[in-house]
C-alpha positions in Angstrom: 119.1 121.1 78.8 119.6 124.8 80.0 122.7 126.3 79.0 125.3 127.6 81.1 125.8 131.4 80.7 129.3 132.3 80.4 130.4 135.9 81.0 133.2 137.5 79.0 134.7 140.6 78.6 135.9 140.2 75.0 138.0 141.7 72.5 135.9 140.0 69.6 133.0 142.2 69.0 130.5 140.1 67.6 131.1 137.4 70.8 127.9 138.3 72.5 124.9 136.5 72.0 127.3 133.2 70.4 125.1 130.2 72.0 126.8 126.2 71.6 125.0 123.2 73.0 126.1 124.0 76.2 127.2 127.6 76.5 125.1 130.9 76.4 128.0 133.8 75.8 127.0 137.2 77.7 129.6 139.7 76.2 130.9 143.1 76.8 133.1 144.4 74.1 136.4 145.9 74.9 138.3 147.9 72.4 141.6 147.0 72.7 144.4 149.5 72.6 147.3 146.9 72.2 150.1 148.2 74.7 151.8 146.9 78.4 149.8 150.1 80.3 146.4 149.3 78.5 146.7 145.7 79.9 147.4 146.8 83.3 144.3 149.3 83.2 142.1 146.6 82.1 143.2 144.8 85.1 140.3 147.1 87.3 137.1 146.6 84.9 137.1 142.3 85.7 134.9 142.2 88.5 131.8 140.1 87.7 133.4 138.8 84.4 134.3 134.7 84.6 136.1 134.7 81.1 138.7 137.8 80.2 139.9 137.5 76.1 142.7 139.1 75.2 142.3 138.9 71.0 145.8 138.9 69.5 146.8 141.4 72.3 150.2 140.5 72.8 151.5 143.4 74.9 148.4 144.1 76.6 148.0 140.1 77.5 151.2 140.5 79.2 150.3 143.8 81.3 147.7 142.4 82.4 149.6 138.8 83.4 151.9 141.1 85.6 149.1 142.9 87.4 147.8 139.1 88.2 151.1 138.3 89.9 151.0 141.4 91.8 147.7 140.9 92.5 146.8 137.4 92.3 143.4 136.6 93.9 140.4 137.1 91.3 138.0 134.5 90.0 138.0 135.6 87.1 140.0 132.9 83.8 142.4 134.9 81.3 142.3 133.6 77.9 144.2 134.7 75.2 143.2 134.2 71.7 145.8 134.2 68.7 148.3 134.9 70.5 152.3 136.1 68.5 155.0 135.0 69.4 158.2 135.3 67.2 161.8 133.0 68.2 164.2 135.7 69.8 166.9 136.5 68.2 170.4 138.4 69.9 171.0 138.4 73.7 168.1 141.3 74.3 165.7 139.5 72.7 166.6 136.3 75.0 166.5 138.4 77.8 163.1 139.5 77.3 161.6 136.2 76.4 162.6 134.8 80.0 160.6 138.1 81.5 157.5 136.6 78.8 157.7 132.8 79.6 157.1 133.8 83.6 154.5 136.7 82.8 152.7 134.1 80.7 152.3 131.3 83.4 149.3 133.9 84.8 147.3 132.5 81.2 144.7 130.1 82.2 144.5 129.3 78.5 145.8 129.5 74.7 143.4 129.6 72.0 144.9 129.2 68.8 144.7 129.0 65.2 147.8 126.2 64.6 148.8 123.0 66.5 152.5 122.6 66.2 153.6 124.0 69.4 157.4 123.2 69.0 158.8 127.0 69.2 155.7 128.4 71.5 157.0 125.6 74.0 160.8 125.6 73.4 160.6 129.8 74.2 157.7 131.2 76.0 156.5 127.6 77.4 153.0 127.5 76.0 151.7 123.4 75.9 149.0 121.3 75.0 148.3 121.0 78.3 147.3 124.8 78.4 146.4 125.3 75.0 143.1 124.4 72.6 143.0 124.1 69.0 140.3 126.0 67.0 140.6 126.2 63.3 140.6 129.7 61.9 137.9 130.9 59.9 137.2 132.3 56.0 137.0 135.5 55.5 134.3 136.8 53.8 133.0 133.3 53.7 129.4 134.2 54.4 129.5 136.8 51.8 131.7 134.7 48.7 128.9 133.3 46.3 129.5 129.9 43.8 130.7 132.3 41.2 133.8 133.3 42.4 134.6 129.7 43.8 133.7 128.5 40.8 137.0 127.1 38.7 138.9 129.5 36.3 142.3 129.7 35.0 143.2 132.7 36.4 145.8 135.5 35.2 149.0 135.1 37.5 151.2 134.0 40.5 150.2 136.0 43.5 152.3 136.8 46.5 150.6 139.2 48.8 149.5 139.1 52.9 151.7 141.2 55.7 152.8 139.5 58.6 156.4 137.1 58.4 157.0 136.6 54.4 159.6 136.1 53.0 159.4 138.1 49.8 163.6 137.0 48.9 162.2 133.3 48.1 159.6 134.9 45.9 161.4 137.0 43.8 164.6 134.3 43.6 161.6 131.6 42.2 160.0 133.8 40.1 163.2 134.6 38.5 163.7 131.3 37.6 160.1 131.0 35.4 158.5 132.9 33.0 154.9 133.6 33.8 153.3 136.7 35.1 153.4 137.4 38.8 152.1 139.8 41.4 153.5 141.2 44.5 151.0 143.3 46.2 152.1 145.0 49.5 149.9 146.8 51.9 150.6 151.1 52.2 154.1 151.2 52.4 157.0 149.4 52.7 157.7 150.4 56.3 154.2 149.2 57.3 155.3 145.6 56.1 158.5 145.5 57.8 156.4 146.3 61.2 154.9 143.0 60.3 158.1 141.1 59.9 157.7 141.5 56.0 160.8 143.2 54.6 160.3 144.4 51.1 162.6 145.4 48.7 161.1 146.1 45.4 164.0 146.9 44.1 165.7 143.8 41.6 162.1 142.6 40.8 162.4 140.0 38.1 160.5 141.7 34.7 157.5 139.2 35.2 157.0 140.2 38.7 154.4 143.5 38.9 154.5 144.9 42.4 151.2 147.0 43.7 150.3 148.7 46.7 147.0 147.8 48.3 145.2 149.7 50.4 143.5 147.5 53.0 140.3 147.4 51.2 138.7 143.7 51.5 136.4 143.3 48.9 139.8 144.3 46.3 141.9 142.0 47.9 139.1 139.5 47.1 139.0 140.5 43.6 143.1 140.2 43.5 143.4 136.4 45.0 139.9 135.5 42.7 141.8 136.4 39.5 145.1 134.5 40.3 145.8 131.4 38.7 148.5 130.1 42.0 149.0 132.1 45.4 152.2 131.7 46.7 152.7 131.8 50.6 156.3 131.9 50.9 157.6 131.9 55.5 160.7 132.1 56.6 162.6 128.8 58.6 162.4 130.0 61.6 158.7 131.3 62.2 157.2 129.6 65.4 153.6 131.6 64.5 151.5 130.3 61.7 151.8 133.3 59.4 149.3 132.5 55.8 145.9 131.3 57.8 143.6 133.8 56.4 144.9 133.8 52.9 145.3 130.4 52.2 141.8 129.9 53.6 140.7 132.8 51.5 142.3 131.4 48.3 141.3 127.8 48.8 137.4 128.8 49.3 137.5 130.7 45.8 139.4 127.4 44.1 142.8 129.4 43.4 145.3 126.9 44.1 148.0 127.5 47.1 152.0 126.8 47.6 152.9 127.7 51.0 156.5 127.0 52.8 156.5 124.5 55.3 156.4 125.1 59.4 153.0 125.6 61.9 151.2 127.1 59.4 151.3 123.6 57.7 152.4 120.7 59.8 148.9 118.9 61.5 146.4 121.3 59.5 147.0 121.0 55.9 148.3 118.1 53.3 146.6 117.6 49.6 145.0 120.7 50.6 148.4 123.0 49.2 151.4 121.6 47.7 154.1 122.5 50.7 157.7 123.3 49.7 160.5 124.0 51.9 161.3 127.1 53.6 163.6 129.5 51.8 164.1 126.9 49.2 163.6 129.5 45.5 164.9 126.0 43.2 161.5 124.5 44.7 159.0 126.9 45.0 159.9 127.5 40.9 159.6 124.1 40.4 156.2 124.0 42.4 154.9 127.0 40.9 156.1 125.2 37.1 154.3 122.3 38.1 151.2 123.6 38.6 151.1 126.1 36.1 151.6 123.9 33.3 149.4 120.6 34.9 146.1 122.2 34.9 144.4 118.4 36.2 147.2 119.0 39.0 146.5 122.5 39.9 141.9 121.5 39.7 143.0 118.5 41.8 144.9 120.4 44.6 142.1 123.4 44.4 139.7 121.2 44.7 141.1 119.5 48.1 141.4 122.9 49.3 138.2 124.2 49.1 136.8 121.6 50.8 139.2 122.0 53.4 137.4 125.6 53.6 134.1 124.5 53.8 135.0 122.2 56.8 136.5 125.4 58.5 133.6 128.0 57.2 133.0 131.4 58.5 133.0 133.2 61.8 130.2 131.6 63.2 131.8 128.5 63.4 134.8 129.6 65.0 133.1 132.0 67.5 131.4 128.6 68.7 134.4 126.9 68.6 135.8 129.8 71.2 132.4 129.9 73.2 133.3 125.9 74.0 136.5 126.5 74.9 135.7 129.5 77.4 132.9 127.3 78.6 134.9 124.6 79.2 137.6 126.2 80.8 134.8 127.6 83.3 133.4 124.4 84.1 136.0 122.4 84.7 137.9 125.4 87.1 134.5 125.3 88.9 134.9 121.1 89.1 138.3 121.6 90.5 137.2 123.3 93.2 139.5 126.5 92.5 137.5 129.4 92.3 140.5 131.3 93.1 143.4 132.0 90.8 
């Protein structure tokens, strides 16, 4: 059966050349300067293109939704990939997710890493109906041998990633227990709060060591491969899935994961983490006790989640998974009879 070829200008830059059953991916790489202007200027370069991915490109996903309403017949499908959204907060913020919700009904489709859809379709009215599931992929997953997911009992509770923790809970919990932890934070404070991770190092509990990383991947392998629990603490009202990559991370090396409840949980993960309630410090202690201490507990619970790891694998995996999607999306506009937008 030939394949169909499927042409998209991406903002993934190992997309070209993916081949699925049915699709053949011709790709030209777009580095993507993340900004309103930048989206509009792409706007010129789509001619000839059937697929345009915008790669968690928020503002430039939604200049380039307004240039489609003011100019709105192409042929080309706009597909946005990990897209994030946060629940607005104060009048301004309202405001500007009205302006959002309308310049996003010019997305032919949402590709994205979580399922629970509740706040995407409450605020910016992203559905199923418009939307596809892929599961994200393992970093370094290609490149992580048997050794390091081999079992271990590691060295301490580990609290690290950038985008939407909720640092508070951790240092409240670990408060409460005795054994060693570690806060690592990427270059400065003021580069987490950009990311929606306020930290405050100051009123760190005397078991809780905080280091700065800087950005370097095969360390931040080293730090999750040496931790006996990684902590994943979100705050209540995230509508993103904040966590994917390092929970996937620490469940291919075996370290065992807690990790608030919300989308980053709810339809992806169950024995796979033990889940504790958001901004609840009484119980993620009592998690992170638990599994200290039970050691058949904590091999049982790593265990599930590296499985869970090896069902979701590497890129290659999920670049098929988005190669189907665009595919489909292609096929079945071309089925509809709407070659125009």
């Amino acid at each position: 059966m030939k394949k169909q070829a499927v042409r998209v200008l991406s903002g993934l830059p190992r997309f070209h050349g993916v081949s699925t059953e049915r699709y053949a991916i011709e790709a030209d790489y777009i580095q993507e300067d993340d900004t309103f202007i930048n989206g509009m200027k792409l706007f010129s370069r789509m001619k000839g293109y059937d697929i345009v991915l915008m790669n968690s490109s928020t503002r430039g996903l939604f200049g380039l939704c307004l240039m489609r309403w003011l100019r709105p017949f192409h042929r080309w499908r706009l597909v946005s990939l990990d897209i994030h959204l946060n629940e607005p907060t104060g009048w301004k913020q309202r405001v500007a997710t009205v302006l959002k919700r309308f310049l996003l009904k010019k997305v032919d489709l949402h590709i994205l890493f979580f399922t629970d859809l509740a706040g995407y379709e409450r605020w910016f009215g992203i559905t199923s109906a418009k939307s596809r599931f892929v599961p994200f992929k393992v970093n370094s997953w290609e490149i992580i041998s048997h050794d390091e997911a081999a079992d271990g009992e590691g060295e301490y509770v580990f609290c690290g990633g950038r985008s939407l923790r909720d640092l508070e809970t951790f240092k409240r919990a670990m408060a409460q227990v005795s054994f060693p932890g570690l806060l690592l934070y990427q270059q400065d404070p003021s580069f987490m709060a950009l990311h929606g991770t306020p930290v405050d190092l100051t009123g760190l509990p005397p078991n809780v060591r905080p280091e700065r990383h800087d950005g370097n991947n095969d360390t931040w392998v080293e730090y999750i491969r040496r931790a006996k629990i990684v902590v994943i603490p979100a705050f209540s009202n995230s509508i993103y899935a904040p966590g994917l990559s390092l929970y996937l991370l620490a469940m291919a090396l075996r370290r065992c994961v807690i990790i608030s409840e919300g989308p980053q949980t709810r339809g992806l993960l169950d024995k796979e983490a033990v889940i504790v309630p958001p901004e609840d410090p009484a119980a993620l202690a009592h998690a992170i006790e638990k599994l200290w201490k039970d050691g058949a507990f904590r091999k049982q619970v790593a265990d599930a989640g590296r499985k869970y790891a090896e069902r979701c694998a590497g890129e290659g995996r999920m670049l098929a998974d988005i190669a189907n999607a665009c595919g489909d999306l292609v096929m079945a506009s071309a089925k509809e009879g709407k070659p125009w937008v």
